[in-house]
N, C-alpha and C positions, 0 to 999 in steps of 0.2 A: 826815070830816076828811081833809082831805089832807097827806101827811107828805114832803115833801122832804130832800133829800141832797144833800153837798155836800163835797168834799177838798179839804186844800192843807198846806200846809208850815204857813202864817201866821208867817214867821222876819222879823221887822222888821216888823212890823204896820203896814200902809199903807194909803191911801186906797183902792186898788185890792180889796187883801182888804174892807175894808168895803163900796164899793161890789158886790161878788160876793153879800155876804152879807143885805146889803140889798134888793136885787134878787129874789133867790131866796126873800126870807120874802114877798116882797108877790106871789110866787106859788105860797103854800103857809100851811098853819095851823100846823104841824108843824115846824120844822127844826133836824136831825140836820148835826153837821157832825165829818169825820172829819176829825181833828188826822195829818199822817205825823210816824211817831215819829222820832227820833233815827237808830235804827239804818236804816231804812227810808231819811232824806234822805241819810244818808252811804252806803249800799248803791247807791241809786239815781240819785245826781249829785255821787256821789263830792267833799263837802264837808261839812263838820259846820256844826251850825246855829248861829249867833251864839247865840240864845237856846233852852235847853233846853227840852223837852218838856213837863217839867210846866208850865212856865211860861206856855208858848205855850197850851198848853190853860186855864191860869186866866184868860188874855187874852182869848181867842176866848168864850168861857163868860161872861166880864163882858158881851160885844156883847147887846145888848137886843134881836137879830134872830135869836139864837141859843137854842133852847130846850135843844137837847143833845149833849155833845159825847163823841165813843167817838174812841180812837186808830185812825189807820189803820196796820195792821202789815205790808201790800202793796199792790200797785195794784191785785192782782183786784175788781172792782166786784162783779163776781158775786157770788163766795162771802162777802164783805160783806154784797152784802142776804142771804143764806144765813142769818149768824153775828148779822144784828141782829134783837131780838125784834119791833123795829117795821119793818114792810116799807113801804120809800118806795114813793110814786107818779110821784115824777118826783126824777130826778138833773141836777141844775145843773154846770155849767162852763161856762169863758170861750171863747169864739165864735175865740178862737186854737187851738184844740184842733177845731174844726168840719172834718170830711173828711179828718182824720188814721186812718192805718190803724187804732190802737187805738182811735178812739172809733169808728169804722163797726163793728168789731168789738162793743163794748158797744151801740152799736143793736142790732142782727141778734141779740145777748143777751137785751135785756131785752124786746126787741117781743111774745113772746109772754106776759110776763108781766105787760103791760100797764105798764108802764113809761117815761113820757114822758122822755126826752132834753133838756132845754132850756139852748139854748147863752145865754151870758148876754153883755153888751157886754164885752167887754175894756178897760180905765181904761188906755189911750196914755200912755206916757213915764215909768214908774214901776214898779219892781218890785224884788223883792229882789235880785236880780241890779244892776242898777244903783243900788242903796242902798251895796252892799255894794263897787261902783267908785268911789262917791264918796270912801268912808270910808277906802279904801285911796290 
């Protein structure tokens, strides 16, 4: 069985999040998706989330592409698969994140533990960021 892994915020649940998560199950039997928590989006991009934690997590959990969801409580990827009892095979993110210093870094991590990388298409012209410009 192959068990994949996948993080986001999911704050205004958009096409884009689905499209990621869509993607990533039809290259896996498995998928684990970390929720960042609260304190985690507001530590990390200094904004709180429109919609709280638990919430976001019973959202992302309803996706029918989604078999399991654990909070993500930092960006370490590492000590994640460390702390989860099911060790992915491959970690999914959006192809905007591809040749950034932290994901070469999670390569050069996960390569000896057999651990594929797959950059997934990024969904142009939508995100929470501009959700949250419109609104305003």
């Amino acid at each position: 069985m192959i068990i994949g892994y996948t993080t986001g915020v999911y704050d205004m649940f958009h096409v884009g999040h689905l499209n990621i998560l869509k993607r990533a199950k039809e290259q896996c039997d498995y998928l684990i998706v970390g929720v960042s928590t609260d304190e985690l989006v507001e530590h990390d991009k200094h904004k709180h989330p429109i919609i709280p934690f638990a919430d976001r997590c019973r959202i992302v959990e309803a996706i029918r592409y989604v078999d399991e969801v654990v909070p993500q409580i930092d960006k370490d990827k590492l000590a994640a698969y460390h702390r989860l009892p099911r060790k992915f095979h491959k970690m999914f993110v959006g192809s905007d994140w591809q040749g950034t210093p932290a994901w070469k870094l999670f390569e050069k991590q996960f390569s000896p533990l057999g651990v594929e990388i797959v950059y997934l298409p990024h969904t142009d012209g939508i995100s929470s960021s501009i959700l949250r410009e419109k609104i305003n």
